[in-house]
Structure formats: structure tokens, C-alpha cells
ROSE-4610 file (N, C-alpha, C; in Angstrom, 1 decimal, always signed):
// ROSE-4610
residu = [X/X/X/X/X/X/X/X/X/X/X/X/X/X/X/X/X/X/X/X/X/X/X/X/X/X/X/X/X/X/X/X/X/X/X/X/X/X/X/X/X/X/X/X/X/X/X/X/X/X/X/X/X/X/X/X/X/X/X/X/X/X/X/X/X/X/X/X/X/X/X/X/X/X/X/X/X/X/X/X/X/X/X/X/X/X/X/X/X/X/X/X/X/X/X/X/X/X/X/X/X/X/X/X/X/X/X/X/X/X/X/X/X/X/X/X/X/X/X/X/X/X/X/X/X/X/X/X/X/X/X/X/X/X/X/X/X/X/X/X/X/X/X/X/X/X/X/X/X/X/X/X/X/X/X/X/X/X/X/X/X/X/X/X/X/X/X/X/X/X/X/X/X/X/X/X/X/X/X/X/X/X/X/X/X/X/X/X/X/X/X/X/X/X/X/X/X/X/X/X/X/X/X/X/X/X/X/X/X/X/X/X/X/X/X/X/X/X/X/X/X/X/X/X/X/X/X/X/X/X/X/X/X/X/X/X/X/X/X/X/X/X/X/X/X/X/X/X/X/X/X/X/X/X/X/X/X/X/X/X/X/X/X/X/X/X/X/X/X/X/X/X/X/X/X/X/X/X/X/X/X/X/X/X/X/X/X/X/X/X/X/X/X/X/X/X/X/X/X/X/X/X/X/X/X/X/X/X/X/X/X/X/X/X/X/X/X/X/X/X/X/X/X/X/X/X/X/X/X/X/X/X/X/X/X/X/X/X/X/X/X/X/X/X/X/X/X/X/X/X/X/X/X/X/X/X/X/X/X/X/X/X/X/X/X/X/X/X/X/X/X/X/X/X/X/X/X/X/X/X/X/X/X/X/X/X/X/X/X/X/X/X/X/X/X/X/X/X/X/X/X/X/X/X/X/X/X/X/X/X/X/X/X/X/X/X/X/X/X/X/X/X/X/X/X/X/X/X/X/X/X/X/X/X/X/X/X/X/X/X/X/X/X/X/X/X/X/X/X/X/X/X/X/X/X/X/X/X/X/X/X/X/X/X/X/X/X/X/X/X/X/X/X/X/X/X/X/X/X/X/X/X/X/X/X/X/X/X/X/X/X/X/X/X/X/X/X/X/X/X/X/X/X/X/X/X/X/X/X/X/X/X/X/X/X/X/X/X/X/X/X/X/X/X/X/X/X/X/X/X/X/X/X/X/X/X/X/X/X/X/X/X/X/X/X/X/X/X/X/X/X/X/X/X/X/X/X/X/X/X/X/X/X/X/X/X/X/X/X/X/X/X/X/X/X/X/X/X/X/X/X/X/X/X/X/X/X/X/X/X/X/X/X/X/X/X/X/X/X/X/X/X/X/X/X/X/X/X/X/X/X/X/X/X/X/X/X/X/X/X/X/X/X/X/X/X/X/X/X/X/X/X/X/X/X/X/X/X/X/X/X/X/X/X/X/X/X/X/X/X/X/X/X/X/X/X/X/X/X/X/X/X/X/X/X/X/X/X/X/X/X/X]
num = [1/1/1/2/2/2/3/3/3/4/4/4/5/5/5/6/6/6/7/7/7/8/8/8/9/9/9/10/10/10/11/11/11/12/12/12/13/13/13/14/14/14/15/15/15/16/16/16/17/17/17/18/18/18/19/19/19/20/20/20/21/21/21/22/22/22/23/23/23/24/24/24/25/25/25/26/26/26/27/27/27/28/28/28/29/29/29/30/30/30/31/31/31/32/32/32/33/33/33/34/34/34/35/35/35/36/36/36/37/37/37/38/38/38/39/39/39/40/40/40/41/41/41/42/42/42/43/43/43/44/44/44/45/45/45/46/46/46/47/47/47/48/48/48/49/49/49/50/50/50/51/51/51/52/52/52/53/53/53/54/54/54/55/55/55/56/56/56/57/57/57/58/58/58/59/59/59/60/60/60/61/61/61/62/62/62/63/63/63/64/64/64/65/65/65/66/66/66/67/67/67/68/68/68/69/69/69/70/70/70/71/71/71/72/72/72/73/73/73/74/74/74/75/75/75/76/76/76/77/77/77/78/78/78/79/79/79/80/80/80/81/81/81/82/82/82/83/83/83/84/84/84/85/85/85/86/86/86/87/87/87/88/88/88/89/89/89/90/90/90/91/91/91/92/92/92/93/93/93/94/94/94/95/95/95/96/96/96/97/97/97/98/98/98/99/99/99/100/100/100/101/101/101/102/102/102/103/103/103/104/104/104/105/105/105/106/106/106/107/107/107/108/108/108/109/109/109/110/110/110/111/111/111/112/112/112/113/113/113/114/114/114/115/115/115/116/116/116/117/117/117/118/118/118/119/119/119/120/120/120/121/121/121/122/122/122/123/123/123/124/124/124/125/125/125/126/126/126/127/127/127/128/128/128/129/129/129/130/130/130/131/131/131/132/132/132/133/133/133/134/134/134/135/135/135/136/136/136/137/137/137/138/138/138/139/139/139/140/140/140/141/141/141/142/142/142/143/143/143/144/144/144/145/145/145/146/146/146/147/147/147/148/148/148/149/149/149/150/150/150/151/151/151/152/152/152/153/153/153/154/154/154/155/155/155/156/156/156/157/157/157/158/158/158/159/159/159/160/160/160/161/161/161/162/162/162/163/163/163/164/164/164/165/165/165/166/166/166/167/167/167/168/168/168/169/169/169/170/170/170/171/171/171/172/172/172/173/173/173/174/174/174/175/175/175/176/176/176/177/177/177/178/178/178/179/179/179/180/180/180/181/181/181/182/182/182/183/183/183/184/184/184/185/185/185/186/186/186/187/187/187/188/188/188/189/189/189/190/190/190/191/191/191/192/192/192/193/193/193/194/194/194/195/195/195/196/196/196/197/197/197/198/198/198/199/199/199/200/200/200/201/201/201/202/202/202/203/203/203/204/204/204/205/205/205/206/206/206/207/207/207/208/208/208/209/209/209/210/210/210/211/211/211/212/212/212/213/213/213/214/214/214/215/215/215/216/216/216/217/217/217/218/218/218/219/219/219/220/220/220/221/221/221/222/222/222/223/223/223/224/224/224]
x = [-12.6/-12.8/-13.3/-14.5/-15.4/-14.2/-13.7/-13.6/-11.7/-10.8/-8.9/-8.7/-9.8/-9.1/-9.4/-8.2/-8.4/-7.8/-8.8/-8.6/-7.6/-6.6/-6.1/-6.5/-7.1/-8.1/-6.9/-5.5/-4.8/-4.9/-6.1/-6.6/-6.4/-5.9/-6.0/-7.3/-8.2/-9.9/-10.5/-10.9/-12.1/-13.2/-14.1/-14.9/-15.1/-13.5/-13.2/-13.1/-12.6/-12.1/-13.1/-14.2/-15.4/-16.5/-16.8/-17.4/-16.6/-15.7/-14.5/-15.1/-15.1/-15.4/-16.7/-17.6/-19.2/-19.8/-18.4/-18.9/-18.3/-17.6/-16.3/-16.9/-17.9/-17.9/-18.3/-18.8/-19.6/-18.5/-17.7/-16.6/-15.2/-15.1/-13.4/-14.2/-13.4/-13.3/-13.3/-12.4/-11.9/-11.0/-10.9/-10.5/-9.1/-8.0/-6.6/-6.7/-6.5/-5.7/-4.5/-3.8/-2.2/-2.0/-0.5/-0.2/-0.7/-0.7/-1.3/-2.6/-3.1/-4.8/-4.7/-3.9/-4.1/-3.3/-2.9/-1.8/-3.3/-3.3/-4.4/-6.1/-6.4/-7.6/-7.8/-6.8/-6.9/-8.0/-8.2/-9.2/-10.6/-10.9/-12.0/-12.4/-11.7/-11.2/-11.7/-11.0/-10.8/-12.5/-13.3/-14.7/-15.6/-14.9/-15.9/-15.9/-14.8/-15.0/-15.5/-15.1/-15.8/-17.1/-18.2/-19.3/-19.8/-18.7/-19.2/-19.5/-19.1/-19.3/-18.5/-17.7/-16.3/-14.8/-14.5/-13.5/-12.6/-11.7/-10.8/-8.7/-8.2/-6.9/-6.1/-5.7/-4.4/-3.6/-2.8/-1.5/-0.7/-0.2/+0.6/+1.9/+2.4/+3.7/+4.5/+4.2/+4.3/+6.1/+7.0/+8.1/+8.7/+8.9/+9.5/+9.9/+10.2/+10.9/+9.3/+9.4/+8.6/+7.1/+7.5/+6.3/+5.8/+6.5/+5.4/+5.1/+5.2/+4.4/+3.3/+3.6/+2.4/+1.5/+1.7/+1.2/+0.1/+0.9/+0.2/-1.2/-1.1/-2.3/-3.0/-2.9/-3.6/-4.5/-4.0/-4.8/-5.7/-5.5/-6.3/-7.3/-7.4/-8.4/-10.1/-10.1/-11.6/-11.8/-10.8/-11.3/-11.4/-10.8/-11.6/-11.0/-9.4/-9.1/-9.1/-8.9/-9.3/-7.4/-7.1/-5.6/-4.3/-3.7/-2.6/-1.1/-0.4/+0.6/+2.0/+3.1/+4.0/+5.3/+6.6/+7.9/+8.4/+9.1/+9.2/+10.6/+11.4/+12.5/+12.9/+11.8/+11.6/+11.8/+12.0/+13.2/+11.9/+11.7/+11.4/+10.4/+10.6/+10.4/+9.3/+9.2/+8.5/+7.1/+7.6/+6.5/+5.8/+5.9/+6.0/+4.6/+5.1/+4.3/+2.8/+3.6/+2.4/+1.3/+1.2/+0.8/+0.1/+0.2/-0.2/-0.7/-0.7/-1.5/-2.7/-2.9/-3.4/-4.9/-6.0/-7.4/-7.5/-8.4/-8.9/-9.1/-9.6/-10.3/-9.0/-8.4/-7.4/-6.3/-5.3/-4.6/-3.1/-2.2/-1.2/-0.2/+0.1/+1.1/+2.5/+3.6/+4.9/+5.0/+5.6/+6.3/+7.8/+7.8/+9.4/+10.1/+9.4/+10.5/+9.6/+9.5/+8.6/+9.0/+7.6/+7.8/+8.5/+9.0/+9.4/+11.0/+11.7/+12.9/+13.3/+14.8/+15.1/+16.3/+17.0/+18.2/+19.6/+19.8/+20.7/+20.1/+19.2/+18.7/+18.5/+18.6/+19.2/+20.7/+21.6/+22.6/+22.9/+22.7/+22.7/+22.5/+21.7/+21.5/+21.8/+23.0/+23.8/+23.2/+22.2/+21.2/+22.1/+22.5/+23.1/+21.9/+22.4/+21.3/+20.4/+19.7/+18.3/+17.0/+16.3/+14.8/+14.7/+14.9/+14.2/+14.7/+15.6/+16.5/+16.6/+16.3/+15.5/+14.2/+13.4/+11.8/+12.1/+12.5/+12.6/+12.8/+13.9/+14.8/+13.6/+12.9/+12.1/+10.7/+10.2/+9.1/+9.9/+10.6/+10.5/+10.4/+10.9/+11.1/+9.8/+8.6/+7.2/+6.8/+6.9/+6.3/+6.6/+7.9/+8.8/+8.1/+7.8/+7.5/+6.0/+5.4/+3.5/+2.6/+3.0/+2.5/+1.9/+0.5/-1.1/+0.1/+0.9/+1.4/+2.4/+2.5/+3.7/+2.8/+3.7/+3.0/+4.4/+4.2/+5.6/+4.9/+6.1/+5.3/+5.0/+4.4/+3.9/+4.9/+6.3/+7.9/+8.1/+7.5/+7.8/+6.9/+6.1/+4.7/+4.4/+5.2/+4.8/+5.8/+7.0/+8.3/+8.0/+7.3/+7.2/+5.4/+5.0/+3.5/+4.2/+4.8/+6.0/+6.6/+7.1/+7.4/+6.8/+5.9/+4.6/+3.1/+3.0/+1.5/+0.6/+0.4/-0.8/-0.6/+0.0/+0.2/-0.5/-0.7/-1.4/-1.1/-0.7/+0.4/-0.9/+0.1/-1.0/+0.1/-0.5/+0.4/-0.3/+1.3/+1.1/+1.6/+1.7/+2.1/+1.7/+0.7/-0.2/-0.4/-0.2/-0.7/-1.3/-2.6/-3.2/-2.5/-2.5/-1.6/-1.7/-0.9/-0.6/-1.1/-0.8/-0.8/+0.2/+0.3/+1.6/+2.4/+3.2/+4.1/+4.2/+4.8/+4.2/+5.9/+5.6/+7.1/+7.2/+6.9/+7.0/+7.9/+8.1/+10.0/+9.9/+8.8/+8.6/+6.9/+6.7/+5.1/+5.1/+3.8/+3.1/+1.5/+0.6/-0.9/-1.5/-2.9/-3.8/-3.7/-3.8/-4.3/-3.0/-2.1/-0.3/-0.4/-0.3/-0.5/-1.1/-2.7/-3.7/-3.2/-2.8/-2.5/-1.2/-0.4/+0.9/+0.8/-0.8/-0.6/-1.2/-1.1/-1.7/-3.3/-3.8/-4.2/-5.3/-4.8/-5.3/-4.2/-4.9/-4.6/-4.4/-3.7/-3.4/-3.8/-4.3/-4.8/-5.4/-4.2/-4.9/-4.8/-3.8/-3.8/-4.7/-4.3/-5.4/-6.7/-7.1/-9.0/-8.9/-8.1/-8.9/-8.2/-7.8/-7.0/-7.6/-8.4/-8.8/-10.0/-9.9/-11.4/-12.7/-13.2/-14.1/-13.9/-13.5/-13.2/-13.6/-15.0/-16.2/-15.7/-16.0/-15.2/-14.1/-13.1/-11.9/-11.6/-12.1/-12.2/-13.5/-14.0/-15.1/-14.0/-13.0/-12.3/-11.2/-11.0/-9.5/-10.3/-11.9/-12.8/-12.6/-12.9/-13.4/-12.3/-10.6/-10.0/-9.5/-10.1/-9.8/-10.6]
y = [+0.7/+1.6/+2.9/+3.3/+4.6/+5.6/+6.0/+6.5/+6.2/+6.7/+5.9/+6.7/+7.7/+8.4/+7.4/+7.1/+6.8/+8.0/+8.4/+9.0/+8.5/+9.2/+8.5/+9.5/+8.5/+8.6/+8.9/+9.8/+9.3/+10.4/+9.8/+11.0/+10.0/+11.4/+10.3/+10.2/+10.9/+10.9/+9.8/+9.2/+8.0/+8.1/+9.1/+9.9/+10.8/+11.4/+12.4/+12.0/+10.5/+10.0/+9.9/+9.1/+8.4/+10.0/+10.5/+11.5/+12.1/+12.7/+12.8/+11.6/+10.8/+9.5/+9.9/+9.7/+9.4/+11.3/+12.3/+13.8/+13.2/+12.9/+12.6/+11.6/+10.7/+9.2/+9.4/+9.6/+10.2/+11.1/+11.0/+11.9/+11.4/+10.0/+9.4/+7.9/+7.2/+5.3/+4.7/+5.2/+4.2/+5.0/+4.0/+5.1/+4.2/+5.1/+4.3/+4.7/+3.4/+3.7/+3.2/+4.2/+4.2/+3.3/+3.4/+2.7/+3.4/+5.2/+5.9/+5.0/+5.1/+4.6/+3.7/+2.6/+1.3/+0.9/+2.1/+1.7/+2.3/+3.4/+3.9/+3.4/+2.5/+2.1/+0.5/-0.3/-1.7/-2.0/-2.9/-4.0/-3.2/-2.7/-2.1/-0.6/-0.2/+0.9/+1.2/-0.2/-0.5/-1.0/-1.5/-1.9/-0.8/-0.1/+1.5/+2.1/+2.4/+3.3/+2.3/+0.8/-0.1/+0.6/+0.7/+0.9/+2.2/+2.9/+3.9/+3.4/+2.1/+1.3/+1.5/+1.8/+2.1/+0.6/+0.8/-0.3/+0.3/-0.3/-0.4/-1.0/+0.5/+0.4/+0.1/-1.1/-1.3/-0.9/+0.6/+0.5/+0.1/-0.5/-1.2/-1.3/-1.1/-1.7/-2.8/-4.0/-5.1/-5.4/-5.7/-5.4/-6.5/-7.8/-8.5/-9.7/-11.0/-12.3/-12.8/-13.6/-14.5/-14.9/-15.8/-16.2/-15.0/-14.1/-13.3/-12.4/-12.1/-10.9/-11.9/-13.6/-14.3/-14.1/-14.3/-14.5/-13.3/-11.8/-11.2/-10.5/-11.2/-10.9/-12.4/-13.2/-14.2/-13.6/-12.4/-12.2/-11.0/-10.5/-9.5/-9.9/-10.7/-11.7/-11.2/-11.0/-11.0/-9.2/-8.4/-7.0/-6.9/-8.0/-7.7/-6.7/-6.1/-5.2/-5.8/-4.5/-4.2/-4.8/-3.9/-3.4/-3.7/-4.1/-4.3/-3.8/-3.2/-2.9/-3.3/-4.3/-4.3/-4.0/-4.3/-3.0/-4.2/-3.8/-4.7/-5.0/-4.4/-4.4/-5.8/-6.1/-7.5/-8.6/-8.4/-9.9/-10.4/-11.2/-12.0/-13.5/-13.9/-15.0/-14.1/-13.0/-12.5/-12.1/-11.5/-10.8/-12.1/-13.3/-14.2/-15.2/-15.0/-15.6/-14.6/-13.3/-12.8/-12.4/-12.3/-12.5/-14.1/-15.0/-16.7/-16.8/-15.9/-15.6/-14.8/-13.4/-12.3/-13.4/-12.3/-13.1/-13.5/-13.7/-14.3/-12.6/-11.7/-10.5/-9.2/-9.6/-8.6/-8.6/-7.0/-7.0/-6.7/-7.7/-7.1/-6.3/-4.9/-4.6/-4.0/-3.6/-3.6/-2.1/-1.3/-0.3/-0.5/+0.4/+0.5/+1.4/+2.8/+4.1/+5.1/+5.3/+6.4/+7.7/+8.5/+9.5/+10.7/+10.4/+11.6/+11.5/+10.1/+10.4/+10.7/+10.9/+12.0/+10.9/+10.8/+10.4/+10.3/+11.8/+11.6/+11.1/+10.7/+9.5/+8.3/+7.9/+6.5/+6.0/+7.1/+7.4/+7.3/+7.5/+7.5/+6.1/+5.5/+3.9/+3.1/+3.3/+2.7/+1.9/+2.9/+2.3/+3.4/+2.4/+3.6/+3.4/+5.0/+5.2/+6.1/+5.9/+7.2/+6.7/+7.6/+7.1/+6.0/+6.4/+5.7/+4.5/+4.3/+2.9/+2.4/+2.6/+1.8/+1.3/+2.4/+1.8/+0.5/+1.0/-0.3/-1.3/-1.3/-2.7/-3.8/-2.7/-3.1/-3.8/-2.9/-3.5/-4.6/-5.0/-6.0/-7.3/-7.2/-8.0/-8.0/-7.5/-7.8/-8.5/-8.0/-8.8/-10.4/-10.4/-11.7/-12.4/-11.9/-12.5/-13.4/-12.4/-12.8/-12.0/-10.8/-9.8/-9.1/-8.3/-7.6/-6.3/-5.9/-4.0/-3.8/-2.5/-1.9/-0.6/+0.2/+1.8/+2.1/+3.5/+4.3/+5.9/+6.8/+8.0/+8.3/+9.4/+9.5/+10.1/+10.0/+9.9/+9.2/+7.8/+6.6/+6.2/+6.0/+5.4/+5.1/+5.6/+6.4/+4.6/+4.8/+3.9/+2.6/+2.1/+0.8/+0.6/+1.2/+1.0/+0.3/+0.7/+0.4/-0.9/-1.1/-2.6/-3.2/-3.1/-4.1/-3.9/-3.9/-3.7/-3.5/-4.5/-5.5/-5.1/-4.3/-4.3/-3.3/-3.8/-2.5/-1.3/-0.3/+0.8/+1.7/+1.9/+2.8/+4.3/+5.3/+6.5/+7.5/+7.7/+8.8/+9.7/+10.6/+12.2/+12.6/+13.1/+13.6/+15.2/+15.8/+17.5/+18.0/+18.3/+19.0/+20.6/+20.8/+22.1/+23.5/+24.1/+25.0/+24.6/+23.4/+23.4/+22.8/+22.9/+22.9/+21.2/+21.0/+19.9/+19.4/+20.2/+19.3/+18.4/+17.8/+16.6/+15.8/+15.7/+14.9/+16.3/+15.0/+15.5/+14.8/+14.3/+13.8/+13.3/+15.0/+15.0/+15.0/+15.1/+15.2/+15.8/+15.4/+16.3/+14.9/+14.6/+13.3/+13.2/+13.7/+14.1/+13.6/+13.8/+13.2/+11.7/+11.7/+10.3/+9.3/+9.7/+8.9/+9.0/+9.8/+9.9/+8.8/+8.4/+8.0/+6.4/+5.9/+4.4/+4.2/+5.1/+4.7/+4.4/+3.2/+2.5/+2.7/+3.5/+4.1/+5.5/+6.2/+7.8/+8.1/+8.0/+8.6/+9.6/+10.4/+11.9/+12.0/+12.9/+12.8/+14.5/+15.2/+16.4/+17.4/+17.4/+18.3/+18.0/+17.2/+16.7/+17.0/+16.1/+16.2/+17.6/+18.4/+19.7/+20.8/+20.5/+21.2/+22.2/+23.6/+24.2/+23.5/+22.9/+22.4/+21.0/+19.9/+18.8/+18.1/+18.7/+17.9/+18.6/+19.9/+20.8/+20.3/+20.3/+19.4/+18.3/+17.3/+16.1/+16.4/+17.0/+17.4/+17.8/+19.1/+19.9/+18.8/+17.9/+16.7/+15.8/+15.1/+14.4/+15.0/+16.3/+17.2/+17.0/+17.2/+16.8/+15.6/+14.1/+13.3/+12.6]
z = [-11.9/-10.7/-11.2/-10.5/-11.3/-10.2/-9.6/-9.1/-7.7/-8.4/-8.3/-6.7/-6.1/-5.1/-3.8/-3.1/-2.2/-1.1/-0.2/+1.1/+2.4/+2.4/+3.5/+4.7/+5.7/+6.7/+8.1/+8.0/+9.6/+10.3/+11.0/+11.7/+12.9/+14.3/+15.7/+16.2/+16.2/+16.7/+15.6/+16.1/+15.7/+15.3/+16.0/+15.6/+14.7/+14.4/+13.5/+12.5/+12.2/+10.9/+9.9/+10.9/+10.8/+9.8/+10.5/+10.2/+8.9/+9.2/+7.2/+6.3/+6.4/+5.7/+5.0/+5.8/+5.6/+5.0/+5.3/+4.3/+3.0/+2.6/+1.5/+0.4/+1.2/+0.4/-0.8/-1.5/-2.4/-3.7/-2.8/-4.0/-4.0/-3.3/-3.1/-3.4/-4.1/-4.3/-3.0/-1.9/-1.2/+0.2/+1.1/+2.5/+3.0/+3.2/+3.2/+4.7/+5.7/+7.0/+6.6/+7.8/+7.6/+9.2/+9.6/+10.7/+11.8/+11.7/+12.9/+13.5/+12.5/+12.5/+13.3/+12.4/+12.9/+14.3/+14.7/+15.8/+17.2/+16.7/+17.9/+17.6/+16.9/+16.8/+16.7/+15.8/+15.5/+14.9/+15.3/+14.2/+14.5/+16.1/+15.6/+15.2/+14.6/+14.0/+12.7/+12.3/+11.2/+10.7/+11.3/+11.1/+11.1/+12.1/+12.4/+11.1/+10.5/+9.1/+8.2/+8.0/+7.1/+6.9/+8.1/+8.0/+7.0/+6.9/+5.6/+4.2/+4.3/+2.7/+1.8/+1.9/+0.7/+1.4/+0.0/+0.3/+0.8/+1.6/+2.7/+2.3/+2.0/+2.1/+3.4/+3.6/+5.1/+4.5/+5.1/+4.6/+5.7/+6.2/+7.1/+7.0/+5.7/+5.2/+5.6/+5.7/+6.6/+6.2/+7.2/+6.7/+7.9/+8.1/+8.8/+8.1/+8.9/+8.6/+7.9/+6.7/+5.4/+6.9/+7.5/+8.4/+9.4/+9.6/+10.6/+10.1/+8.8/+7.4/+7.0/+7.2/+6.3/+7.6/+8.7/+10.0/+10.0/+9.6/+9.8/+9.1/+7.6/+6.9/+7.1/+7.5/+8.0/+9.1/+10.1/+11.2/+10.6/+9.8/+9.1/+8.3/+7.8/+7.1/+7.7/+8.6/+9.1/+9.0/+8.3/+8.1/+6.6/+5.8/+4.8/+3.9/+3.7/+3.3/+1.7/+0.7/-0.6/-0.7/-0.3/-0.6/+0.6/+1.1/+1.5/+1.2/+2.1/+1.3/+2.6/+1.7/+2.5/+2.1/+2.5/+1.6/+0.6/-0.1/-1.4/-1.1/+0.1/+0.4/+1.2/+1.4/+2.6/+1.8/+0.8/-0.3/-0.7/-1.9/-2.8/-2.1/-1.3/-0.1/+1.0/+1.0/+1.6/+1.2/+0.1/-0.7/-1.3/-1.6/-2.2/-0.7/+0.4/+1.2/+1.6/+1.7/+2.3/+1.0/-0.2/-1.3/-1.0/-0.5/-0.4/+1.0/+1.9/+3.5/+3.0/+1.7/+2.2/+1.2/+1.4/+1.9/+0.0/-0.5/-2.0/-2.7/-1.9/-2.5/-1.9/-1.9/-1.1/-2.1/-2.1/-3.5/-2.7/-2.9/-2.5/-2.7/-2.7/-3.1/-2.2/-3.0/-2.0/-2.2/-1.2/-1.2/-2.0/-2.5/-3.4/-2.6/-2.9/-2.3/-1.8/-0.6/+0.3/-0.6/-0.5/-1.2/-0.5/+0.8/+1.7/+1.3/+0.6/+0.3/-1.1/-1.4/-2.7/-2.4/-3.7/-4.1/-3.0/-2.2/-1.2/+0.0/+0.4/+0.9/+1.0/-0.2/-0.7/-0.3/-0.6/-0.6/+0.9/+1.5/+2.9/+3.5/+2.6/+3.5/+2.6/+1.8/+1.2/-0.2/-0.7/-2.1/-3.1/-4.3/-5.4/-6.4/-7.3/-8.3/-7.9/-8.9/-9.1/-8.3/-7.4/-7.2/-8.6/-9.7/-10.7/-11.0/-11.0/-11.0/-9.7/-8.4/-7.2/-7.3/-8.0/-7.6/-9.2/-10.6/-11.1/-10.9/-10.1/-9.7/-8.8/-7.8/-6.9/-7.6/-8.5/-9.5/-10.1/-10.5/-10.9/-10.2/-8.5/-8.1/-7.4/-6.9/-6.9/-8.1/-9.5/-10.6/-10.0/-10.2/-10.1/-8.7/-7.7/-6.7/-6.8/-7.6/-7.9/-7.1/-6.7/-6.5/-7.0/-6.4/-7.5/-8.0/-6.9/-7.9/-6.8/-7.1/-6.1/-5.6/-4.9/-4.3/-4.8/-5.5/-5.8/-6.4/-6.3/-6.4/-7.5/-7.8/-9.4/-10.2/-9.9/-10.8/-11.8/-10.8/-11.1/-11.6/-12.1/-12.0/-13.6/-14.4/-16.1/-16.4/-16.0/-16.2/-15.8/-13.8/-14.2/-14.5/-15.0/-16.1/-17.1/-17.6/-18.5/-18.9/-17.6/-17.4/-17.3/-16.9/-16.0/-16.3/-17.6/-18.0/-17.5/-17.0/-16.2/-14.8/-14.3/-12.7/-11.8/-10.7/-10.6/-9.1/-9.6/-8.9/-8.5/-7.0/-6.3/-5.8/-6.4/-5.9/-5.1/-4.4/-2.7/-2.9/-1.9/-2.4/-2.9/-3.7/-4.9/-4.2/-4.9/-4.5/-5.5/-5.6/-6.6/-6.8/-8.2/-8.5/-7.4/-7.2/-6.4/-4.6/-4.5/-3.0/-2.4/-0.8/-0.2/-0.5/-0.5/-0.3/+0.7/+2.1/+3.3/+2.9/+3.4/+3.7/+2.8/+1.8/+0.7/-0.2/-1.1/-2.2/-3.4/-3.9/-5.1/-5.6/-6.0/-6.2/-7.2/-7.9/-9.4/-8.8/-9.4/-9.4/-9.9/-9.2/-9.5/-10.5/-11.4/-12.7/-13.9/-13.4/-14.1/-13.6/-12.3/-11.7/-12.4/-13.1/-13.6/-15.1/-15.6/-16.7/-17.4/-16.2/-16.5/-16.2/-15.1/-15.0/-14.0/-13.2/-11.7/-11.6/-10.8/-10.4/-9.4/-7.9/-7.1/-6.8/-6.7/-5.9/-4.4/-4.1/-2.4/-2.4/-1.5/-1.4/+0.2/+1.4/+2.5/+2.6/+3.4/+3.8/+2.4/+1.5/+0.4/+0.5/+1.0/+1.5/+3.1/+3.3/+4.9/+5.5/+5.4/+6.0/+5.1/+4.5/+3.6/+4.6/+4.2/+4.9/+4.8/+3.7/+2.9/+2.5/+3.0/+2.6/+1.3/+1.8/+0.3/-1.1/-1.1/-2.1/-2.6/-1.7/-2.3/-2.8/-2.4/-2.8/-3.9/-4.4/-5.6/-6.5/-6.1/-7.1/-7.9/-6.8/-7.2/-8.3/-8.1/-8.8/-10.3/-10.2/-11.6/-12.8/-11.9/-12.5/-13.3/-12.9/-13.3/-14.2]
């Protein structure tokens, strides 16, 4: 991959996303819709930005019973996505089918631990231990399942590299040095992220909220 940034594109204008995309392309790998996107656009949404020519992140987090997570990247098949991402929390049997539904060219990976939560979070929905001894426990059971990677933040990312050689981790949250945090609670910088294993790069509000989008997504490039 000449190029690990993927753009996450959750913008509610369609028009707006589209146009970010086609200033940007030239300086990002790849364009992530999220559920916003895909909730207020759908499938043809999802075709409209296709047409900028960059490969295509679903992040979906597909999170139900074994047949209607397989059901559902069986219906996604005709967009063609690079990347898929569903929660790793959805047991072994799940990850396991929708990995065996999702297309020949499509990579599946599981969410471990959203980057918006911290330790007394876990704690709260009755998970013990460290972010770091969650997102392991969870990487292993993607390996185990025959899954392409996991998504986990760039905390984690150095440790299951680690475990999982061959795997391939896609990290979110990313804030290039001295900029805001925003709702996320467990950052690092592109640049640590890539350094430590990661795969593809999440990177939405530092580009697209940016005065200068192109600039930015140039300045996050130079870095890596």
C-alpha cells in the first residue's frame, strides 16, 4: 500500500463528501464510510464516492446473530468494499461466517475496543483488565476465527503486531501532534501508529475539519 491513510468520509451532505474525496485523493490510500454515511446514503452513496477511484472502507461494525452478519455482507457484495469491519465481540461463530459471506477481494476485520472508551468503561459493562488485555484477548480470537485483522487504537496496535505477524490492523483515533482530541481517549500520531504495525490509518476530523483539507492530508502524508 503506497499510501496507509484512509479518509473517513462522515459527512451528512453527499455532495459534500463527494467533493472532500475527489480534493483529497491524491494525498489519502483510501475513503472510510462510517454508519452515518451509510445510514443517510446506502448503497448509492456508497457508489457515488466509489466513482473517485480509491478503494472503499465499510465501516459498519456488523454486530448481530452468525446468519444475519453473513446475510449482511452477502448484500454488500455488489459495492465492492476493500475493507469491512464487524465487532470481534459477536463470538467466534460469527466472525467466522461473515469472513465466509464477505466478497473474494474484501478484507475482513473486527473491532476490539472503540477508541472513545478507557478502562473505567470496560468496567462499567462488566469487562475486567486493561484496554490492553481486552483488545489481546479479542485479537486472538479474530486470528482464531480466520479473520484478515482487527481495528484497535494505536495503544494497542505495537502488542497485537506482536502476536499476529501476518495480521492486518487498521487504526482510528489518530491525531497528528498538537491537535484537538475531540472524543476520543486513546490517541497516538499517524506516524507511531505506522511505526508500531498498523496497516491502514484512520484520519477523519484533522483532514476533513481542517481549513485547508488538501494541506492537511499533505502535512499527515509528509509524515509517514
Amino acid at each position: 500500500m503506497t499510501n496507509p491513510v484512509y479518509l473517513a468520509l462522515d459527512l451528512p451532505q453527499l455532495d459534500a463528501a463527494k467533493a472532500l474525496a475527489a480534493r483529497v485523493k491524491n494525498h489519502v490510500g483510501g475513503l472510510k464510510l462510517g454508519l452515518e454515511f451509510f445510514c443517510a446514503h446506502g448503497s448509492h452513496g456508497v457508489h457515488e464516492i466509489a466513482q473517485v477511484g480509491l478503494p472503499i472502507f465499510l465501516d459498519l461494525k456488523l454486530h448481530d446473530i452468525p446468519n444475519t452478519v453473513a446475510g449482511a455482507m452477502q448484500a454488500i457484495h455488489v459495492l465492492e468494499p476493500s475493507i469491512v469491519t464487524v465487532h470481534a465481540s459477536g463470538g467466534r461463530a460469527m466472525l467466522e461466517d461473515a469472513k465466509a459471506a464477505a466478497g473474494e477481494h474484501t478484507k475482513v476485520v473486527a473491532v476490539t475496543m472503540l477508541t472513545s472508551l478507557d478502562e473505567q468503561d470496560l468496567k462499567r459493562t462488566g469487562v475486567g483488565g486493561t484496554p490492553h488485555d481486552h483488545v489481546m484477548r479479542l485479537t486472538e480470537l479474530a486470528h482464531d476465527a480466520g479473520i484478515d485483522g482487527i481495528v484497535c487504537s494505536g495503544q494497542e496496535v505495537g502488542g497485537a503486531h506482536k502476536q499476529w505477524k501476518d495480521g492486518f490492523f487498521v487504526v482510528p483515533g489518530l491525531r497528528p501532534a498538537g491537535s484537538a482530541v475531540g472524543d476520543q481517549k486513546r490517541v497516538v500520531t499517524p506516524r507511531q501508529a505506522r511505526d508500531d504495525g498498523a496497516s491502514v490509518l484512520v484520519i477523519g476530523r484533522p483532514i476533513s475539519r481542517a481549513d485547508d483539507p488538501v494541506q492537511a492530508a499533505r502535512d499527515i502524508e509528509a509524515t509517514l
